[in-house]
C-alpha positions as protocol buffer text, in pm:
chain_id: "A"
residue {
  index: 1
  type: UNK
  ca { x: 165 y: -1217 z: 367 }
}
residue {
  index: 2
  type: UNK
  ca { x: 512 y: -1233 z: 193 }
}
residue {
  index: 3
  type: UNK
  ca { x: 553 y: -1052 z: -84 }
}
residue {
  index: 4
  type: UNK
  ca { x: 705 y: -1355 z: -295 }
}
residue {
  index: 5
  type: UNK
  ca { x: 396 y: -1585 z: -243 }
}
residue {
  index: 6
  type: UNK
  ca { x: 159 y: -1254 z: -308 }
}
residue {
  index: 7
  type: UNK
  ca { x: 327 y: -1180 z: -641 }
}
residue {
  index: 8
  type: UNK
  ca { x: 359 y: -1563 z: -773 }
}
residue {
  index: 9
  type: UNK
  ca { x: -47 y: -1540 z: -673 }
}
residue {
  index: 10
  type: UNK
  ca { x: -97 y: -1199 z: -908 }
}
residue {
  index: 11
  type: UNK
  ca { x: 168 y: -1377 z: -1188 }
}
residue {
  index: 12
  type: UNK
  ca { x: -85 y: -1674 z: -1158 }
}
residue {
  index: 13
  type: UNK
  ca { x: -382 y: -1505 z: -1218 }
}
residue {
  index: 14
  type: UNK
  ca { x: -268 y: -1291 z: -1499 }
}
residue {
  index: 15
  type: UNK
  ca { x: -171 y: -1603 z: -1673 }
}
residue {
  index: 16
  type: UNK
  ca { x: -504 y: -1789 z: -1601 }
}
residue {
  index: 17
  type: UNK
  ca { x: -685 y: -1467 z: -1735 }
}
residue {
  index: 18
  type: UNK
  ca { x: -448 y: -1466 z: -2033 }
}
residue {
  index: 19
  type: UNK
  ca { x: -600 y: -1791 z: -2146 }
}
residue {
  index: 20
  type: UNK
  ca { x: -891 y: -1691 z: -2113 }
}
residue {
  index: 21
  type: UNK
  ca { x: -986 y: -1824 z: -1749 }
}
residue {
  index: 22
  type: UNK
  ca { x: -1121 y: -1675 z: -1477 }
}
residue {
  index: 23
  type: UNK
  ca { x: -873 y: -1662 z: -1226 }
}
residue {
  index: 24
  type: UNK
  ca { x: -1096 y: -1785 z: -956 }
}
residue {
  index: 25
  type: UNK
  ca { x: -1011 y: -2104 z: -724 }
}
residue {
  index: 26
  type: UNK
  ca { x: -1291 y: -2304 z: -895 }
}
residue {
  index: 27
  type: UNK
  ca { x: -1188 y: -2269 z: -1220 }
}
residue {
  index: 28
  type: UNK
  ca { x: -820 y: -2365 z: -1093 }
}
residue {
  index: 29
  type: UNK
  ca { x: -909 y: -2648 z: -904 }
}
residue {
  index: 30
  type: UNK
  ca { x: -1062 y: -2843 z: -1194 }
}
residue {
  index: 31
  type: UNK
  ca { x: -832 y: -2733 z: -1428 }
}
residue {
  index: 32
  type: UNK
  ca { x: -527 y: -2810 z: -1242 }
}
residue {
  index: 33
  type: UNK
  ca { x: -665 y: -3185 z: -1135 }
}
residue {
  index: 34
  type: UNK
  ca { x: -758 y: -3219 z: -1473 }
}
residue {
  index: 35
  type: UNK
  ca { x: -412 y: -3227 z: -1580 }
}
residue {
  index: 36
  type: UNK
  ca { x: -200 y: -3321 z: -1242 }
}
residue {
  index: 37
  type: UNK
  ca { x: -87 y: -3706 z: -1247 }
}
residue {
  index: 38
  type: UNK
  ca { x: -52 y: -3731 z: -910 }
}
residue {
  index: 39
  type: UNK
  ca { x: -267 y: -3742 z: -640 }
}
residue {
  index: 40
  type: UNK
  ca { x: -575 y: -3455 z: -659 }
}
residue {
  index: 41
  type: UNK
  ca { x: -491 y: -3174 z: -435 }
}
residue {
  index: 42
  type: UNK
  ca { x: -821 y: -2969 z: -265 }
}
residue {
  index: 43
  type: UNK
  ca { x: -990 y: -2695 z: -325 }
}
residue {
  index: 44
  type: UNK
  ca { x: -828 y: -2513 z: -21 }
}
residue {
  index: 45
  type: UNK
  ca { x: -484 y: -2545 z: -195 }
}
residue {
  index: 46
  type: UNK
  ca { x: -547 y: -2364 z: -535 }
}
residue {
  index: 47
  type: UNK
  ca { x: -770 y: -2101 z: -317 }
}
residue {
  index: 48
  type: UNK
  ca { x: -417 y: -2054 z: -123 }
}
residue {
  index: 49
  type: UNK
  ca { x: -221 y: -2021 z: -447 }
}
residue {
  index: 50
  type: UNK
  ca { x: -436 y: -1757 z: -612 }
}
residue {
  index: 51
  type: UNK
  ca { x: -475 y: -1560 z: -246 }
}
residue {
  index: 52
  type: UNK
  ca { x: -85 y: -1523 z: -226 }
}
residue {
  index: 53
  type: UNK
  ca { x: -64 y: -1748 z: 104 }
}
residue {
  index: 54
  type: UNK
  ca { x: 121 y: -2029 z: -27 }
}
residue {
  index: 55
  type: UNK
  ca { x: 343 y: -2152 z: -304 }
}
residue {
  index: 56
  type: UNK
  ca { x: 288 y: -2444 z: -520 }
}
residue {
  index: 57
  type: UNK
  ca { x: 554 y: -2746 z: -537 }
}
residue {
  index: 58
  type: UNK
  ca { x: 780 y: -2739 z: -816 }
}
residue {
  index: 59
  type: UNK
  ca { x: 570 y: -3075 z: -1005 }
}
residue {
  index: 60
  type: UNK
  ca { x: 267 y: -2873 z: -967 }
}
residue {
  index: 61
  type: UNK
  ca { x: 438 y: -2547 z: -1079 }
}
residue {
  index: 62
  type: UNK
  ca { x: 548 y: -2720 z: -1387 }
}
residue {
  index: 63
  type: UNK
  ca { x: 158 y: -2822 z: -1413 }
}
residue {
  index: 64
  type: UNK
  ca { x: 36 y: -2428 z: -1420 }
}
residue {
  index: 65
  type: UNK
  ca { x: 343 y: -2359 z: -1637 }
}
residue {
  index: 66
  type: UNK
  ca { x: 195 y: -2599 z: -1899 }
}
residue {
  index: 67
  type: UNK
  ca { x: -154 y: -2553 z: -1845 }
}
residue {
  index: 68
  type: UNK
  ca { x: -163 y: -2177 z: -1905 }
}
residue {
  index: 69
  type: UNK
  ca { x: 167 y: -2175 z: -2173 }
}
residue {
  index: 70
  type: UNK
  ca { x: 385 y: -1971 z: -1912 }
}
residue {
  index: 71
  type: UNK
  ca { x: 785 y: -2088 z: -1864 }
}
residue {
  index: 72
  type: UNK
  ca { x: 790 y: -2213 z: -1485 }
}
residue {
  index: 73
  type: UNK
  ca { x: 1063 y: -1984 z: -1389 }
}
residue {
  index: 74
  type: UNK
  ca { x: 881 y: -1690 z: -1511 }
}
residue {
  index: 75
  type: UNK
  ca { x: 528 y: -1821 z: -1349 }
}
residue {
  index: 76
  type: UNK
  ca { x: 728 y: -1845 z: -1029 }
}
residue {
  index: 77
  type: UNK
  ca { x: 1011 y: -1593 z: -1009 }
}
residue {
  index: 78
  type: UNK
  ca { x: 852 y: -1315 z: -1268 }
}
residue {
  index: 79
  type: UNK
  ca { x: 1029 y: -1140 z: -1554 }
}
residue {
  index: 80
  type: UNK
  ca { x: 1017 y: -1188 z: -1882 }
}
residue {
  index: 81
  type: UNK
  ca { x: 1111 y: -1519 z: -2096 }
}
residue {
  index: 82
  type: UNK
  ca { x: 1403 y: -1468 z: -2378 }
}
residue {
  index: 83
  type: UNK
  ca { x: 1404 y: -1855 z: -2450 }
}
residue {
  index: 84
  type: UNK
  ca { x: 1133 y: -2092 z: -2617 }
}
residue {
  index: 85
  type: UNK
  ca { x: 851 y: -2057 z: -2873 }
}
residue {
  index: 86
  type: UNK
  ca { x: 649 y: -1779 z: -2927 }
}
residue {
  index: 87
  type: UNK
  ca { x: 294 y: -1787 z: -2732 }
}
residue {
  index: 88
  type: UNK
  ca { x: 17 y: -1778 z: -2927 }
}
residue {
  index: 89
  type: UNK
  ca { x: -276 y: -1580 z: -2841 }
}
residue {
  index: 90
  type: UNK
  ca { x: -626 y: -1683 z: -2807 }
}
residue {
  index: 91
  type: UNK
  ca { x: -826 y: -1502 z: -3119 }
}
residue {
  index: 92
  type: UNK
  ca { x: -1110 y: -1245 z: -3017 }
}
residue {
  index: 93
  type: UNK
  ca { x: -1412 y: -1438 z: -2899 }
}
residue {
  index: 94
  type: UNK
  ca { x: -1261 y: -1706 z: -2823 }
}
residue {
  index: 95
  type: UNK
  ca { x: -1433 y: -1838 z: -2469 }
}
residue {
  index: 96
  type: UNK
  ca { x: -1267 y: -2020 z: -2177 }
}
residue {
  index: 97
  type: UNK
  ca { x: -1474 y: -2323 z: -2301 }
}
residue {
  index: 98
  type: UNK
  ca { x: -1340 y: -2301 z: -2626 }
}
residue {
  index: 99
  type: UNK
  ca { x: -999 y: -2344 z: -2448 }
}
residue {
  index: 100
  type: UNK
  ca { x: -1100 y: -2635 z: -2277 }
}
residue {
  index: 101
  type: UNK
  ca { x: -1243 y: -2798 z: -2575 }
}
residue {
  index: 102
  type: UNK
  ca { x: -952 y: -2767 z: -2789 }
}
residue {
  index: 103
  type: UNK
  ca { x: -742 y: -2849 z: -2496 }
}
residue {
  index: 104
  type: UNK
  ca { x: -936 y: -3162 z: -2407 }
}
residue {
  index: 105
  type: UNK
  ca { x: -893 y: -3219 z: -2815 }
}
residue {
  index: 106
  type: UNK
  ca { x: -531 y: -3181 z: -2828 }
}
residue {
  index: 107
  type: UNK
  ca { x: -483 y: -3454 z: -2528 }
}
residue {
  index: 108
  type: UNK
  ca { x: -701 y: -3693 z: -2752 }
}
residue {
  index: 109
  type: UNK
  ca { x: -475 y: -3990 z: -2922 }
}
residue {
  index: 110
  type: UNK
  ca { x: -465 y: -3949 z: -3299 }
}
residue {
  index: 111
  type: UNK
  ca { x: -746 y: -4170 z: -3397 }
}
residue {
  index: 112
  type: UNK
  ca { x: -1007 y: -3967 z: -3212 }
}
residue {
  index: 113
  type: UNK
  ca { x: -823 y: -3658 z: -3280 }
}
residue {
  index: 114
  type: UNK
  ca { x: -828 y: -3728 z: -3682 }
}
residue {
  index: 115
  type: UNK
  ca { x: -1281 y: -3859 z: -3600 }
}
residue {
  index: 116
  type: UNK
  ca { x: -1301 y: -3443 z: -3418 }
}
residue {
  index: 117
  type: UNK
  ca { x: -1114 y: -3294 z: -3721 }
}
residue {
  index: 118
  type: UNK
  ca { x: -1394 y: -3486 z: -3958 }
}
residue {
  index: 119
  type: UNK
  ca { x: -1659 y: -3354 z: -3783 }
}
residue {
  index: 120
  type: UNK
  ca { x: -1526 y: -3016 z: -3743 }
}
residue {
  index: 121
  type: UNK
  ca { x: -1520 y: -3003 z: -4096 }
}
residue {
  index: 122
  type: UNK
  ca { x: -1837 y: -3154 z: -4207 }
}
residue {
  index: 123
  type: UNK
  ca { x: -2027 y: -2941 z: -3978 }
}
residue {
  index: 124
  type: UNK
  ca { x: -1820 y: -2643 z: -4109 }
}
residue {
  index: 125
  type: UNK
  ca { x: -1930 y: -2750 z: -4480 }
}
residue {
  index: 126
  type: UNK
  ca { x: -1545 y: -2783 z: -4549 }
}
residue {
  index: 127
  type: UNK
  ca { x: -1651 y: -3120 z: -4692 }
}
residue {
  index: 128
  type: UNK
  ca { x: -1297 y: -3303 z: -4639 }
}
């Protein structure tokens, strides 16, 4: 197994698990078609990516990098980032649905987005 495809698979998985993911194929797979315009690639493709035996192309690298906040270079080459925004990190209790949720929110357009944030705060008793 080449060392280069073995640590992109250990750089993926760290940044899955940062998010609060488990870094298992299953979890990948949805996620990744989820978000990947293109065609739906299989199960047997993410399960290569996270057992270091192959490398992802660079549109669906730039879909990890985005899916799991991580600059593509550094998702595929390692090292640390010195450009770009700050990441946030998930707060304490937060659960990989949670993630998914407010993911799944933030691709809403802004008319559902604005009906969630009403609801959000009604059931919070913000009363907005």
């Amino acid at each position: 197994m080449s060392d280069e495809r073995q640590e992109f698979s250990q750089r993926l998985a760290a940044a899955m698990s940062a998010r609060g993911y488990s870094p298992r194929p299953a979890v990948l797979h949805r996620l990744f078609n989820s978000r990947y315009p293109g065609r739906s690639v299989a199960f047997s493709t993410v399960s290569k990516w996270l057992r270091g035996k192959t490398l992802p192309e660079q549109d669906k690298l730039l879909v990890l990098a985005e899916l799991f906040n991580v600059e593509p270079h550094v998702l595929r080459f390692g090292g640390k980032s010195s450009v770009g925004e700050a990441h946030m990190a998930w707060p304490k209790g937060a659960e990989p649905q949670d993630h998914e949720a407010i993911d799944a929110f933030l691709a809403l357009d802004p008319g559902p987005r604005k009906l969630v944030r009403e609801l959000i705060a009604t059931l919070a008793g913000l009363g907005h």
